[in-house]
C-alpha positions in Angstrom: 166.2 106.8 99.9 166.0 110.4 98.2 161.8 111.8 98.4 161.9 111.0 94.4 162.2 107.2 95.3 160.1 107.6 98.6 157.1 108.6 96.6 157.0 105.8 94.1 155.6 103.9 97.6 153.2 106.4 98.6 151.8 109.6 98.6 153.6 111.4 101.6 153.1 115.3 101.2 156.9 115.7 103.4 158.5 114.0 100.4 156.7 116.0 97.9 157.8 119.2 99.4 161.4 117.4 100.2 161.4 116.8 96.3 160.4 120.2 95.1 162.6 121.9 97.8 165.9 119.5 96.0 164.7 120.8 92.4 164.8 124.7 93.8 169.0 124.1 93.3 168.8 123.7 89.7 165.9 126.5 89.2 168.4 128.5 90.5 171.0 127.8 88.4 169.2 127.9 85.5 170.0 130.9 83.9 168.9 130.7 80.0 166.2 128.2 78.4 168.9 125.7 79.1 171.6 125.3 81.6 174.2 126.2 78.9 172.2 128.9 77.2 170.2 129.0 74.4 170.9 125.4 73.2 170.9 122.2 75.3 174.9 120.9 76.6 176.0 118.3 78.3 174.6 119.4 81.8 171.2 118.9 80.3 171.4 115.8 78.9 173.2 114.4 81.8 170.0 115.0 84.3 167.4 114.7 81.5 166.8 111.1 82.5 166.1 111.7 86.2 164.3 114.8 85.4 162.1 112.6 82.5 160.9 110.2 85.1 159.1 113.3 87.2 156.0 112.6 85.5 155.5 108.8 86.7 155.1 110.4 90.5 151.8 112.2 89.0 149.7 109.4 90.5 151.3 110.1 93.7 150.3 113.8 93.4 153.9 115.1 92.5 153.2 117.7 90.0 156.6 120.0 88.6 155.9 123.3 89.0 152.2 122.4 90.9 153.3 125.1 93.7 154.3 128.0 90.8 158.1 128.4 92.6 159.8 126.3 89.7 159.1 128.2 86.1 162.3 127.9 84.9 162.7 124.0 85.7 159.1 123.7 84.0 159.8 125.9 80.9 163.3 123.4 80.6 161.7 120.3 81.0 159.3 121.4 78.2 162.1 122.4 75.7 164.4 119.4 76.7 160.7 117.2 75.5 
């Protein structure tokens, strides 16, 4: 199981940092508001509905951007909303 599916069965702080260290790949590839620039493409809407379900593992404390090292992948998610 990947830490995004490991937290839905309990707060575990090694799967929150396992999940935040998996979403560093795409900050760093994220180059522009979207991955294809200034308007969403295909890329975005083909992880929008993983990335959409991030806000279910608030009740196990998983928080995007909580740690400050994902701005880009917080500013996205907001604009892809």
């Amino acid at each position: 199981r990947t830490p995004f599916y490991q937290l839905f069965w309990g707060k575990d702080q090694k799967h929150i940092d396992e999940l935040n260290q998996a979403l560093a790949a795409y900050e760093e590839e994220l180059h522009g508001t979207f991955f294809g620039g200034a308007k969403p493409v295909m890329v975005d809407y083909m992880i929008w509905p993983w990335f959409e379900l991030l806000p279910a593992l608030k009740n196990v404390g998983f928080v995007l951007n909580a740690d400050g090292k994902l701005p880009k992948l917080a500013a996205w998610f907001q604009a892809m909303l």
